[in-house]
C-alpha positions, 0 to 999 in steps of 0.5 A: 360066974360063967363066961358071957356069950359072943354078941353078933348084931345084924342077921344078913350073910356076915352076921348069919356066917359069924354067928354059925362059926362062933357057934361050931367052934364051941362058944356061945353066940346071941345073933341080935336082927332088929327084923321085924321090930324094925324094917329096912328099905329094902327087906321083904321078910324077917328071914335071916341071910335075906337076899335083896337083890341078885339070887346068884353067888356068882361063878362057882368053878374054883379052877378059873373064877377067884369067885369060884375058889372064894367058893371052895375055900368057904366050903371048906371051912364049914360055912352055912352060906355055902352049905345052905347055897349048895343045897338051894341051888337053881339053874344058872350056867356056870354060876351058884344061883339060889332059891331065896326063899328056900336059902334063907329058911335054911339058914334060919332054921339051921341058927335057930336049931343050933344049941349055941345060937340065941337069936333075939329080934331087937334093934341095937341102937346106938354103940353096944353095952359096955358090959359086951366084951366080944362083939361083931358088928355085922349091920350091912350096908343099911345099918342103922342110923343111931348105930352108924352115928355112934360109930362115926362119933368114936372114929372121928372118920367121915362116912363113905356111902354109895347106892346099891340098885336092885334088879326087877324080877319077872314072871315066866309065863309073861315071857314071850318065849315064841321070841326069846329062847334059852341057852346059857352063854357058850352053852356052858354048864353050871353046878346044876348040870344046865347048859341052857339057863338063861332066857334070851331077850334078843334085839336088832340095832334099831330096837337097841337104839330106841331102847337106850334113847327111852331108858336115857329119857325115863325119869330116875329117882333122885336124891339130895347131892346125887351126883357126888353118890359114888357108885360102885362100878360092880352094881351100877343101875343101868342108867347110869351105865347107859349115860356112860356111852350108847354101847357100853351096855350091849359090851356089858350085860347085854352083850350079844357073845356066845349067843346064838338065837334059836328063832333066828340062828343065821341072824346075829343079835345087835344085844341081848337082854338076859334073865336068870332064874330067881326061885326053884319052881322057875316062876320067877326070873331076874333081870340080869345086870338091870339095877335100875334107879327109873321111877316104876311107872318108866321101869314097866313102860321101858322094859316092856319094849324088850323083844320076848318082854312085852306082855311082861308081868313084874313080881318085883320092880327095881329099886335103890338103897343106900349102902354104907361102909367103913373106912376099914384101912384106917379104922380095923386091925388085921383080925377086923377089930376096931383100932378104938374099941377093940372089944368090936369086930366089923363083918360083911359090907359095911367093912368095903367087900362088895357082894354077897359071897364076899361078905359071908366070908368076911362075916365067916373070918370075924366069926373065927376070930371072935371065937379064938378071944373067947376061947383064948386061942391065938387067931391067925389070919389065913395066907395071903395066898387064898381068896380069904386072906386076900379079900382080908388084906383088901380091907385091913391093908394099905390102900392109902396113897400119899396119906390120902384114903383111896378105898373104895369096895372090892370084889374078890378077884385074882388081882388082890392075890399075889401071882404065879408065873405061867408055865410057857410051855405044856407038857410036850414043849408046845409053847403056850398061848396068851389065853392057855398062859392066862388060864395055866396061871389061875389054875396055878394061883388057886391050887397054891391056894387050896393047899396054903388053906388046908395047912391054915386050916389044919394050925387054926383049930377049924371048925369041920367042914361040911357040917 
């Protein structure tokens, strides 16, 4: 009898990345999405690796973003997010900023194309077959209610949960560009080779004010035990930001820095409210950092007070969605299998990696491991030293203080790798400053990484890159 295939359940980026790296290591793989049998509160399509809220992956310079680098590992390890990202790219300043539409057709049509992959449209209810000896589970933070249940029953675990918000999305022509200007902060260039990426949305101080009383006034969308939800600080609506303190907004996204008003240049904005753009013909534009939990009558009456947003006409409204995740300290080995059940992997947010680069890469190392079982290869994971292993040590290590679950999701960041002393002084003896040590010190960290990748890499059978 022939060796059964891998079996992937969910289609967003961690299943999508797994099932394309079990495919290209040469095992077989059904990718199972219960899109459209089943809707999501929060999916528009049945594309696989739909992006559901920002379009952006974030900062894409690995010489001084752990973003970035977590970026040039990927893409050195073959992965279809970054390939797929890459190709689908629009302007966004120093980030990698997507086409949503035309990134999840590519990952579609590239699973679909690939003579390994069987996508099945069905929704598995409840723990998979028991006949499945290799599974990776990679249902997201809207995995199923049958499925969360069923795993919470053979772990015994209580179930975390936060609430992710989603920004709204605005129509270019709508914006009052005689008021708003474009420029990205400190003009600085993305991948796309666009210094001016954003829209600039700019307030005096009694704008800003009169924004923040209505914003802190306009009805929110409630539910059962809202106030123990807890938020993760990455994506908070920006009520919930506001509620915080009436500045904590202009020093978060809407601060004014590295901005210099086009209309205006000698009047210095109080605050800025940015947009970034959403789709590649630039018709569409979000909200940067405007997750919102406002009922959607408020959202367009509060916005619209924004200088340049007036007359804005909204493609999308923002929203809520719960998210749910394990408590993967406790419940996962290091190669992501379940301590109960270790015929089942866990990938993507549902492990407690928060964001949508960072659960591609989760999704992208269950898929190697799930492929080395089934190749009876031995799997290693990558050092400690690169964003991956590090993002990997987050999830599966310790994070337990006095026999108390202290875990809460994580982006990646230069805090979760093990640091490199800066040099003090640079090449002519000039002694370093605070900023020029902090930046020496993640060039340092993330070359140290690529190399440390490489040499994984080259021990682990890896699948090509760039393919």
């Amino acid at each position: 009898m022939s060796k059964p295939p891998v079996h992937v359940i969910g289609g967003g980026l961690a299943g999508s990345e797994a099932a394309w790296q079990i495919a290209q290591a040469g095992a077989p793989v059904v990718l199972h999405e219960m899109r459209p049998v089943r809707a999501t509160e929060a999916h528009q399509t049945d594309s696989l690796a739909e992006l559901v809220c920002s379009n952006s992956f974030r900062a894409d310079d690995w010489k001084s973003s752990a973003v970035g680098l977590l970026h040039a590992e990927m893409r050195r390890c073959g992965s279809l997010i970054l390939s797929a990202a890459d190709s689908h790219q629009v302007p966004a300043g120093g980030a990698l900023a997507v086409d949503r539409e035309g990134f999840a057709l590519a990952v579609t049509e590239r699973l679909l194309a690939h003579p390994l992959v069987t996508v099945v449209r069905e929704e598995i209810a409840g723990l998979p077959p028991f006949d499945w000896d290799n599974v990776v589970v990679a249902t997201g933070p809207l995995t199923s209610p049958a499925l969360s249940d069923a795993i919470l029953k053979i772990t015994g675990e209580d179930g975390l949960s936060f609430f992710d918000a989603i920004a709204p999305i605005i129509q270019l022509d709508s914006v009052d560009m005689s008021v708003a200007w474009r420029q990205s902060r400190y003009d600085k260039e993305g991948p796309g080779g666009d210094a001016a990426a954003y829209i600039n949305c700019p307030m005096n101080k009694e704008q800003y004010d009169t924004f923040i009383d209505a914003l802190l006034a306009g009805p929110k969308t409630e539910f059962k035990d809202w106030e123990h939800v807890p938020y993760f600080d990455g994506c908070l609506p920006i009520e919930v930001m506001a509620e915080r303190g009436r500045e904590t907004l202009r020093h978060g996204p809407m601060k004014p820095v590295g901005l210099t008003n086009a209309h205006k240049p000698d009047e210095k904005p109080w605050a800025v409210v940015q947009l970034r753009q959403d789709n590649s013909l630039g018709t569409l534009w979000n909200m940067v950092g405007f997750q919102t939990k406002l009922k959607h009558g408020a959202q367009t009456e509060v916005f619209r007070m924004i200088p340049g947003l007036e007359k804005a006409v909204f493609a999308r409204l923002g929203g809520l969605h719960r998210n749910t995740f394990l408590n993967s300290p406790r419940l996962l080995d290091s190669s992501l299998r379940l301590n109960v059940d270790t015929r089942m992997r866990f990938a993507g947010q549902v492990t407690g990696v928060e964001g949508y680069l960072e659960s591609a890469a989760i999704g992208l190392l269950a898929g190697r491991f799930s492929a080395d079982d089934w190749l009876g290869r031995q799997s290693a994971a990558p050092p400690e030293t690169t964003a991956l292993g590090a993002l990997l040590g987050h999830i599966t290590g310790g994070h337990l203080s006095g026999g108390k679950a202290t875990f809460q999701p994580m982006n990646i960041n230069y805090g979760l790798i093990p640091p490199i002393a800066p040099p003090k002084r640079d090449a002519d003896g000039r002694r370093l400053g605070a900023k020029e040590k902090t930046r020496a010190k993640k060039l340092l960290v993330s070359e140290r990484a690529l190399v440390d990748l490489a040499a994984w890499l080259a021990g682990s059978n890896p699948v090509a890159a760039g393919t």
